[in-house]
DOKEMAR-12262 format. One line per 8 residues: number of its first residue (from 1); their letters; for each residue x, y, z of C-alpha. Coordinates in steps of 0.02 Angstrom, whole numbers, plus 32768, in hexadecimal, padded with zeros to 4 digits. Layout:
residues N
NUM	A	X,Y,Z | ...
This chain:
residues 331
1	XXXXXXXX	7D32,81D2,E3BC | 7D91,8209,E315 | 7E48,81AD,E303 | 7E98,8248,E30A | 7E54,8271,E3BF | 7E84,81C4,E3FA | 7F32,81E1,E3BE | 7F38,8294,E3FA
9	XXXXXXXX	7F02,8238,E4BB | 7F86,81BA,E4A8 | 8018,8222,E47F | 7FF0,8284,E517 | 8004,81E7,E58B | 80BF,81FB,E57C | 80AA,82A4,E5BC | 811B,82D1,E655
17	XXXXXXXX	808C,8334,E6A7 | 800B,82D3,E6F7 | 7F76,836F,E6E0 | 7FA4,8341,E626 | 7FAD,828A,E63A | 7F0C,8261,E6B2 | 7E88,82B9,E63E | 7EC8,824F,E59D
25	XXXXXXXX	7EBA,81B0,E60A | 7E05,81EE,E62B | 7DDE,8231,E57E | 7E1C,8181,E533 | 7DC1,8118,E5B6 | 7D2D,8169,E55E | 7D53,8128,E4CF | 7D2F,807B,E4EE
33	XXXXXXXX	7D56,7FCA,E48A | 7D88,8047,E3FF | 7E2F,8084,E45C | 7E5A,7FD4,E477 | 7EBD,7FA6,E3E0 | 7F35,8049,E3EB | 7F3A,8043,E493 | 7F86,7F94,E487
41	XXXXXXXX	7FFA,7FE4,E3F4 | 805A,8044,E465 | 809A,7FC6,E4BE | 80FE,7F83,E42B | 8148,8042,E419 | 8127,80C1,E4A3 | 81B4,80D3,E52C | 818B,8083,E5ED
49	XXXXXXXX	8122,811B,E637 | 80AC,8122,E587 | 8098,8056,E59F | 806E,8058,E66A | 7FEE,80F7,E642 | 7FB9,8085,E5A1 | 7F91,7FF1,E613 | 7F33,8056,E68E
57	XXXXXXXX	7ECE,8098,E610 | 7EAA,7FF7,E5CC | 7E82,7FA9,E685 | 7E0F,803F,E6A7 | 7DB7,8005,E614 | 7DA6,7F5D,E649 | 7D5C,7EC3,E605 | 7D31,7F01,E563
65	XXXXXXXX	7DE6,7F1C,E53B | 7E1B,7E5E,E580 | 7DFF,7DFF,E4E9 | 7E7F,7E6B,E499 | 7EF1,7E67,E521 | 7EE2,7DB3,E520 | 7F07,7D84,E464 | 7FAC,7E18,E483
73	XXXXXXXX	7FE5,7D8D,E507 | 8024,7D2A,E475 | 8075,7DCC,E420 | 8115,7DA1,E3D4 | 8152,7E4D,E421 | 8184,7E1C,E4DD | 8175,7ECE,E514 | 80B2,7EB3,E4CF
81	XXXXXXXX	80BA,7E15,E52B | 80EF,7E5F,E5D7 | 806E,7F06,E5D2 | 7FE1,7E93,E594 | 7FFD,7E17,E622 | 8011,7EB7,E69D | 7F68,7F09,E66D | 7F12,7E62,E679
89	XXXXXXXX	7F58,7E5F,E736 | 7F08,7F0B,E761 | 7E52,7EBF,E704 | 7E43,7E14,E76A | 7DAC,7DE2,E6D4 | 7DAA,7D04,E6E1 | 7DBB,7CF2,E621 | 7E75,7D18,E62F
97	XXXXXXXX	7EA1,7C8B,E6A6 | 7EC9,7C06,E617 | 7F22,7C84,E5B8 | 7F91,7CB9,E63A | 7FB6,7C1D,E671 | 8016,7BED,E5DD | 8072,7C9D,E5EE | 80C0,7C3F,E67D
105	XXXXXXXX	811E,7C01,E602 | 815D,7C92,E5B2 | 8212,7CAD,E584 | 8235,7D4A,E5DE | 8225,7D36,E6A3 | 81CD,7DD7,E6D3 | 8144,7DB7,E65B | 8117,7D06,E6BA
113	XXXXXXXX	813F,7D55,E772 | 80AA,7DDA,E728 | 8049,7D46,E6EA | 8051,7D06,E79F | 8017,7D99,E7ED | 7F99,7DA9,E784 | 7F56,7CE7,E7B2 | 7F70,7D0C,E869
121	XXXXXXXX	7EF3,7D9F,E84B | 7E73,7D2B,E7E3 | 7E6A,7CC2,E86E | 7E23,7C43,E801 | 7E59,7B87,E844 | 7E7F,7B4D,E77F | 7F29,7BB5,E790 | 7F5C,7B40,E824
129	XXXXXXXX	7FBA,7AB5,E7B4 | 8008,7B3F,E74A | 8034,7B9E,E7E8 | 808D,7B02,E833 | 80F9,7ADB,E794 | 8120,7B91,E788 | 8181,7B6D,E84C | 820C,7B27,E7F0
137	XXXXXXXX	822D,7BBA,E784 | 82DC,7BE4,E773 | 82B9,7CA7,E7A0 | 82B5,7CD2,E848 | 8239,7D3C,E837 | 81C4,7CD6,E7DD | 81C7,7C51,E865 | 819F,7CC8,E8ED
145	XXXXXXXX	810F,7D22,E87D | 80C1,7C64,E86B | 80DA,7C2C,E90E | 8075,7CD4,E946 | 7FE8,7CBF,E8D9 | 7FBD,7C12,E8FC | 7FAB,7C56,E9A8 | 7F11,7CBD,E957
153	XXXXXXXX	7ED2,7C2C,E908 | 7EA7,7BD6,E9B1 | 7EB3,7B1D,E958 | 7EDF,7A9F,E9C5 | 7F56,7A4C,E933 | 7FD6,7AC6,E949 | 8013,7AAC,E9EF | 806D,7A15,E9F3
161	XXXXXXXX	80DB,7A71,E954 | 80DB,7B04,E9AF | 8126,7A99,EA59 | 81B0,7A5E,E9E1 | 81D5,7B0B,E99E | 8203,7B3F,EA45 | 82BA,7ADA,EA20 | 82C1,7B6A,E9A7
169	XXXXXXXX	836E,7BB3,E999 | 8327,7C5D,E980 | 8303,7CB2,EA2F | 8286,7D18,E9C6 | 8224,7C78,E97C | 8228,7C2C,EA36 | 81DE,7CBC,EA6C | 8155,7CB0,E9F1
177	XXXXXXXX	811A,7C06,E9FD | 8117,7C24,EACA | 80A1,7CB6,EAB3 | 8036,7C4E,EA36 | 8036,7BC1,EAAC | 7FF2,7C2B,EB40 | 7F67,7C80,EAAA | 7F3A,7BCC,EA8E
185	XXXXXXXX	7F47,7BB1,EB5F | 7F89,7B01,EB21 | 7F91,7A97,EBCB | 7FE6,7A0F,EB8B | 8091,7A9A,EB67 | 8091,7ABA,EC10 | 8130,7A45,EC3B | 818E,7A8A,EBA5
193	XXXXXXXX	8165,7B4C,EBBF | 81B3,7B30,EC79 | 824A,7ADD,EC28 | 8256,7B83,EBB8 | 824E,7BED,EC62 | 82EB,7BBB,EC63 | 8327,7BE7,EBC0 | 83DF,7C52,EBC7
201	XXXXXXXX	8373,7CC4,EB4C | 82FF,7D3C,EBB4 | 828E,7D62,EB28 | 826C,7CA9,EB34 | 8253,7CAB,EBF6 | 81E0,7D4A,EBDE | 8175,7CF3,EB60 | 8168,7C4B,EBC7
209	XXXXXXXX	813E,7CAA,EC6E | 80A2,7D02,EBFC | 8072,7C6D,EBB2 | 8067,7C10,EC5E | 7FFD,7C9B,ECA5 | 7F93,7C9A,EC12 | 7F66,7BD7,EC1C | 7F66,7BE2,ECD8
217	XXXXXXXX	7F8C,7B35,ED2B | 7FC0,7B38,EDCA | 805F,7ACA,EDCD | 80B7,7B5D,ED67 | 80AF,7BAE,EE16 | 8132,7B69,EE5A | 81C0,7B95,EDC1 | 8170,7C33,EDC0
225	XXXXXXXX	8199,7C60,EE66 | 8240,7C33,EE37 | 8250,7C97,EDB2 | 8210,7D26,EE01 | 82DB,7D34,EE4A | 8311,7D44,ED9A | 83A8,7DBC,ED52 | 8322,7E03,ECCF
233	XXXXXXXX	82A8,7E74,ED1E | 8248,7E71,EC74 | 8239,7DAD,ECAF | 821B,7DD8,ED5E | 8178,7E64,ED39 | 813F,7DC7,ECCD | 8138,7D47,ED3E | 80F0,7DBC,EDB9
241	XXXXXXXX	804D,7DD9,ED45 | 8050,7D26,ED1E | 8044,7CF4,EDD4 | 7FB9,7D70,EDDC | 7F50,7D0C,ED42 | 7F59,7C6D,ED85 | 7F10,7CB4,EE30 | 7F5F,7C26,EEA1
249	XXXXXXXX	7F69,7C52,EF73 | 800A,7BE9,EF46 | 8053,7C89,EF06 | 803D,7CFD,EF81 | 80E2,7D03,EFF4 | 813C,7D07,EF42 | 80D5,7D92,EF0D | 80F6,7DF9,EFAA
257	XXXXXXXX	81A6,7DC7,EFA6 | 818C,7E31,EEE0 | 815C,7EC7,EF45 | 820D,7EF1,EF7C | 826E,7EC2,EED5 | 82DC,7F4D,EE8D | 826B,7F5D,EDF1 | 81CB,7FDB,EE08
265	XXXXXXXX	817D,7F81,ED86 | 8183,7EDB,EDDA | 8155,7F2E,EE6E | 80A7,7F67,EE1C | 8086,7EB9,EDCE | 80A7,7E6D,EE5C | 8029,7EDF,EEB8 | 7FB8,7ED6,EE33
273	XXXXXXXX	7FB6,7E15,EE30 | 7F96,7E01,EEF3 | 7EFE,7E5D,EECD | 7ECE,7DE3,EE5A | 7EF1,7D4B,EECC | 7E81,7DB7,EF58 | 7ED9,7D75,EFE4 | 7EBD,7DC1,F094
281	XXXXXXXX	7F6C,7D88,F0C3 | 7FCA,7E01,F046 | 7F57,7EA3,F08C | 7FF0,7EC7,F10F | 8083,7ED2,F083 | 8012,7F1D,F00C | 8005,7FB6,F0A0 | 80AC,7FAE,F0B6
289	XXXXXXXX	80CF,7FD0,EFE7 | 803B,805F,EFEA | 809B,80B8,F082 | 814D,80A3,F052 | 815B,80AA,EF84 | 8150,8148,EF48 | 81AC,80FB,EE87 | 816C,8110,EDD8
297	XXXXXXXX	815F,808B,ED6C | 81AB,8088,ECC4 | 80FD,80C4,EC7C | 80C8,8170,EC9F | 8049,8182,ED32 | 8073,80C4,ED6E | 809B,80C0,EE36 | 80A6,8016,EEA3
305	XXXXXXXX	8056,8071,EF2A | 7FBA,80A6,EEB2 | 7FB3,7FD9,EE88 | 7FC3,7FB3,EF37 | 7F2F,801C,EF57 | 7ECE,7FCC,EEC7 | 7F06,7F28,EF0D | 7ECB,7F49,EFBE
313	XXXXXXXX	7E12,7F8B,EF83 | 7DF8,7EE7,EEFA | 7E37,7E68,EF9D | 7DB0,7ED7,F01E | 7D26,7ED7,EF92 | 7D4A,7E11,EF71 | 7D36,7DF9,F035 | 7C90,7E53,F034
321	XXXXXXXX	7C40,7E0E,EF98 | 7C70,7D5F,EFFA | 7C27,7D9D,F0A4 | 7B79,7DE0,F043 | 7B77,7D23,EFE8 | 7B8A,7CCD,F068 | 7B05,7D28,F0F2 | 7AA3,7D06,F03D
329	XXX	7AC1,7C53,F04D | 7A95,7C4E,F0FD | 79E3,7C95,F0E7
């Protein structure tokens, strides 16, 4: 490819019209390791929308371009900095873990909340003691960004910081850390994420009601039920699907107690999680929902009565796959 057509390709990336745009992406795609160097160029001059369709070029070209986009991670430039460490987010290629973990430490705080969204993405467990440090960054937005991708890491090591960071004064960080708690279905949170059920904050109380579903231990039950009374009714829909992943008979009056809220989106979670406990019991309120809800959910084509329905069939099915096993057993 001559230098004047790779020019020619780039200049039409800051086109307005994507027919014009998407074929010069392509066409430079095409061109391989040799579009690498002035496609990394135009981060240290193009304007926003020439950088993003820069980067995307560069990620659709993939790992032969990362060894440039790593040794731009030490750019002087920080605008390099930033678009280098945002390509190598959309690539996910293991040689840039090192590299971006000392952009962790970069001066300008969207550059390291990038950095941390790209290690969340790596998944690679040599980010984890990076990822932890980065939980005391003075930015928000950094902190939540780490706390979330040690979640993706899955490493054991992080939950005990990740316990503490729910102290947080951010609602947003608090939030984070829950969710990455449940990812990591750390048992040994369990005490704290009820404590955050409490939280003033509802983000907070949504996260810790997700994360308690997610690990699943059965003396969450009982605050869960509680909680299922709550102002919120983003809380309330879930603690409903929580009760429904941890799949306790415990649950089931507070569950059909769900059917009647207000909300019709707690009403289908709370149909939808019976279904998942399979409990004969609920099969009479679950009848009563199908024949007397005729509500949309927030989401379009949602109805109670349609989960009700479900509900009903996945309890029947349960009770016949357990008759057929055990007239099985018996022979």
């Amino acid at each position: 490819m001559e230098d004047v057509e790779i020019a020619d390709l780039i200049d039409k990336l800051k086109h307005l019209e994507y027919p014009v745009r998407w074929p010069a992406i392509e066409g430079l795609v095409q061109g391989g390791t040799q579009v690498v160097p002035p496609l990394i160029a135009v981060f240290r001059r193009g304007n926003r929308e020439t950088r993003w369709n820069a980067g995307i070029t560069l990620s659709k070209i993939g790992e032969p371009a990362v060894p440039n986009l790593i040794a731009a991670l030490s750019d002087p430039t920080s605008t390099v900095r930033y678009w280098a460490t945002w390509t190598l987010s959309q690539v996910t290629d293991s040689r840039a873990v090192e590299p971006l973990l000392t952009v962790l430490a970069d001066a300008d705080g969207e550059t390291r909340r990038i950095a941390a969204v790209a290690l969340g993405r790596l998944k690679d467990k040599r980010a984890t003691a990076g990822l932890i440090a980065t939980l005391i960054d003075d930015v928000i937005a950094v902190r939540s960004d780490a706390a979330f991708a040690l979640g993706e890491l899955c490493d054991e090591q992080a939950v005990l910081p990740l316990i503490k960071v729910l102290s947080d004064p951010s609602a947003t960080v608090c939030a984070s850390a829950a969710n990455a708690l449940g990812e990591l279905k750390a048992s040994q949170a369990v005490e704290a994420l009820l404590s955050a059920l409490s939280d003033p904050r509802a983000p907070v109380r949504v996260a810790a009601a997700r994360a308690l579903g997610l690990i699943g231990e059965r003396r969450a039950i009982g605050p869960l039920a509680q909680a299922l009374t709550d102002k919120r009714k983003t809380v309330r829909r879930q603690v409903a699907e929580a009760l429904g992943q941890i799949t306790s008979p415990t649950a089931i009056d507070p569950l059909i107690t769900a059917l009647s809220d207000v909300d019709a989106d707690v009403r289908w979670n709370a149909a939808y999680a019976l279904g998942s406990v399979g409990d004969e019991r609920s099969l009479p309120a679950l009848q009563r929902l199908v024949e007397d809800d005729t509500t949309e959910t927030s989401w379009p084509g949602g109805f109670p009565a349609q989960a009700a329905i479900t509900a009903i069939e996945r309890i029947k099915e349960r009770k016949l796959y357990q008759s057929g096993f055990t007239a099985t057993s018996i022979l």
